[in-house]
C-alpha positions as CSV (number, residue, x, y, z in Angstrom):
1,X,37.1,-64.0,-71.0
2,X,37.2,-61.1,-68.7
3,X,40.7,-60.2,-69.5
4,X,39.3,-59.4,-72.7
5,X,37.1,-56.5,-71.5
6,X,39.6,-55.0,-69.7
7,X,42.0,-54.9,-72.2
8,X,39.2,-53.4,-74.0
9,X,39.0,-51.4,-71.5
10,X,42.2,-49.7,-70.9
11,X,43.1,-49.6,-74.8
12,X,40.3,-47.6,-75.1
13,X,41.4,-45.1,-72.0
14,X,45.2,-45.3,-73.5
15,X,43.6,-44.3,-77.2
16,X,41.4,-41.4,-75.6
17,X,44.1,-40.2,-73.7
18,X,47.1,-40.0,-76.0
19,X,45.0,-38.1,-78.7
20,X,44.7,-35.2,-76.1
21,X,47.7,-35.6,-75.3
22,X,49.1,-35.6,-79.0
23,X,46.8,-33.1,-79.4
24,X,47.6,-30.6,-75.9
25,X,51.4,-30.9,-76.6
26,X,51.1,-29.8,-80.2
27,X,52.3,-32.9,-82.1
28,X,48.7,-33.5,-83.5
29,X,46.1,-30.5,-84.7
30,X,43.0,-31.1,-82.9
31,X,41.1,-31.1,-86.7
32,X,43.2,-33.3,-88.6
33,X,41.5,-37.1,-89.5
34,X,43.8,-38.8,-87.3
35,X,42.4,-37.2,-84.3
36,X,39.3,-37.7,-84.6
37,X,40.1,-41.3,-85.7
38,X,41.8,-42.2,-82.9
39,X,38.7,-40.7,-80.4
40,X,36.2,-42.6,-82.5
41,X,38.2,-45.9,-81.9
42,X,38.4,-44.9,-78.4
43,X,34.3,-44.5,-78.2
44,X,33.8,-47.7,-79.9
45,X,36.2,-49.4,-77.4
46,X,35.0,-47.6,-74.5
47,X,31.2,-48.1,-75.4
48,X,31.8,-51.8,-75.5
49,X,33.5,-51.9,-72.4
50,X,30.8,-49.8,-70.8
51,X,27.9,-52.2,-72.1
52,X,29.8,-55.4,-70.6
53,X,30.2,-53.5,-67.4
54,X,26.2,-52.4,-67.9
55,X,27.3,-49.2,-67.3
56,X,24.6,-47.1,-69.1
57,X,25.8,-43.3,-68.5
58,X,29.1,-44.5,-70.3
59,X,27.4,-46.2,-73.1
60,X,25.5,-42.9,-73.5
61,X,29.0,-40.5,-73.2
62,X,31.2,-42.2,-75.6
63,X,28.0,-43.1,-78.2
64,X,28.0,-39.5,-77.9
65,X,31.8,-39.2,-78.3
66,X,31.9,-41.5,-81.2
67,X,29.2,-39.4,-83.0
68,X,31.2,-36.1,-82.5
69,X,34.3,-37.7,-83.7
70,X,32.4,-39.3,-86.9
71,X,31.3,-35.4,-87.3
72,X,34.8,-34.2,-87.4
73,X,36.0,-37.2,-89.8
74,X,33.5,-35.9,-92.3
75,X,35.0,-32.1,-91.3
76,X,38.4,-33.1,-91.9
77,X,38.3,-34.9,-94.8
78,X,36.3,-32.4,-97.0
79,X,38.4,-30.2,-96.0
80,X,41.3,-31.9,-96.8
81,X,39.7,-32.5,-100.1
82,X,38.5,-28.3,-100.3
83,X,34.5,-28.5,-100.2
84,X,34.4,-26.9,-96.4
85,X,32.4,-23.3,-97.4
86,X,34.8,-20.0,-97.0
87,X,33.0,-18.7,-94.1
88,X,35.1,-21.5,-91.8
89,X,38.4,-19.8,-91.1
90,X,40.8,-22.0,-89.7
91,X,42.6,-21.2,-86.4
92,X,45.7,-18.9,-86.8
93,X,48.8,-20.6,-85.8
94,X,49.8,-20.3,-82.2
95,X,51.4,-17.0,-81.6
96,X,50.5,-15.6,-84.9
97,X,48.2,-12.8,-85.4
98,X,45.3,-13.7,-87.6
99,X,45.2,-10.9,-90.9
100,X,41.9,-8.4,-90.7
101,X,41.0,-7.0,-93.9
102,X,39.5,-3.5,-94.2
């Protein structure tokens, strides 16, 4: 059965990692749903890992990093469906300068 944890474990650490990744190399926008999927499945796996190992300062960091990723799934998808208010402006696209009006 402890095979099982670490597999846990490491698939959590894989998950966490390849979303920055994704996310640092540009292949995935740090806002999108799948993001902040893929860090909330990390969290979950990590927090369970981190309660077997009765690590309690983990369990706290990824509860903590599951709740901001639950935060930016509800961001993205009423976005995504228009109901974010108008004073959010998105981040301009790298390398492009954002248009002032006035």
């Amino acid at each position: 059965m402890l095979i099982v944890w670490e597999v846990v474990g490491w698939g959590g650490a894989v998950l966490l990692v390849s979303a920055y990744a994704l996310v640092a190399t540009h292949r995935l926008n740090a806002r999108s749903k799948t993001y902040h999927l893929m860090n909330l499945g990390a969290a979950v796996l990590l927090t369970v890992y981190s309660i077997v190992k009765v690590a309690w300062a983990q369990v706290a960091l990824n509860a903590f990093w599951g709740a901001v990723a639950i935060i930016g799934i509800i961001l993205a998808v009423t976005s995504a469906k228009g109901l974010t208010s108008a004073a959010v402006e998105p981040d301009p696209e790298p390398g492009v300068e954002p248009v002032r009006e006035g």
